[in-house]
C-alpha positions, 0 to 999 in steps of 0.5 A: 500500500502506497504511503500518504504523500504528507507521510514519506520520512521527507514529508515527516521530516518536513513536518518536524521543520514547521512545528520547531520553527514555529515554536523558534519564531512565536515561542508557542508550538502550532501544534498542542502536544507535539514534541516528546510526547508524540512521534514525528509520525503522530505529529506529522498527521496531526499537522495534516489534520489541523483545522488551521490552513497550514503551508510552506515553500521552499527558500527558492527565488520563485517560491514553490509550494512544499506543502499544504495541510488538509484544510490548504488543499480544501480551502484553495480547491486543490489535491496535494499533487496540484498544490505542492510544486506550483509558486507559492505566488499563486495563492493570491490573487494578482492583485494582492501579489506585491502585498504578499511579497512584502510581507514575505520580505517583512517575515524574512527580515523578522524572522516571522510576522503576525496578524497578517491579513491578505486576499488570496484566490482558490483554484477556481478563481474565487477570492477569499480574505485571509486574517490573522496569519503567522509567518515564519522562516523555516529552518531545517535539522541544522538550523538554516534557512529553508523556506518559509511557512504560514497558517491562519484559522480566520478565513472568509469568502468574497 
């Protein structure tokens, strides 16, 4: 039986990366719980199964999308094969693109940023307003710059 693409040992290590950058960044974990007292497994599925849009992409020049949880891939009207490997930039909408790479830059800089709030558009062009999200540099097992990741629970369509 095939594995879930968001738990291959890649996925689940990436998994890890979120939820200890997150913490590095806020000084709170995303996730209740998820340390020693699950497995990187446990906790990799959680994060999946989050009810906060959960996404990151890699460090690259032209982002792209390294993953998305289960409530991203519903919110945005994508599977995880549509999602994870397009810019990251086409989550919002054309408009509201230069907002987003300035507050990318503003986290990059920080280090991480909240309360951010932004248009973003679905696979179907529908837009939908984005509040109070979180973004964070990303870090890998050493402690570099791999990308950056975000979530927020306050979402609405336009």
């Amino acid at each position: 039986m095939k594995e879930a693409a968001w738990l291959t040992p890649e996925r689940i290590a990436l998994a890890g990366w979120i939820l200890a950058s997150h913490q590095r960044a806020f000084g709170l974990p995303l996730l209740a719980g998820c340390g020693s007292e699950r497995s990187p497994r446990q906790c990799a599925q959680e994060l999946f199964m989050a009810t906060a849009a959960v996404l990151a992409h890699d460090g690259s020049a032209d982002p792209r999308l390294i993953y998305a949880n289960r409530t991203a891939l519903q919110l945005w009207r994508r599977d995880w094969n549509a999602m994870v490997g397009m810019p990251s930039s086409l989550t919002a909408a054309a408009a509201e693109r230069s907002n987003r790479a300035a507050a990318l830059e503003q986290a990059h800089a920080r280090e991480a940023i909240s309360d951010y709030s932004s248009i973003r558009i679905d696979s179907a062009g529908r837009r939908f307003q984005i509040q109070g999200a979180r973004v964070w540099c990303l870090r890998d097992q050493e402690g570099q710059p791999c990308g950056q990741a975000a979530s927020f629970e306050s979402w609405w369509w336009l």
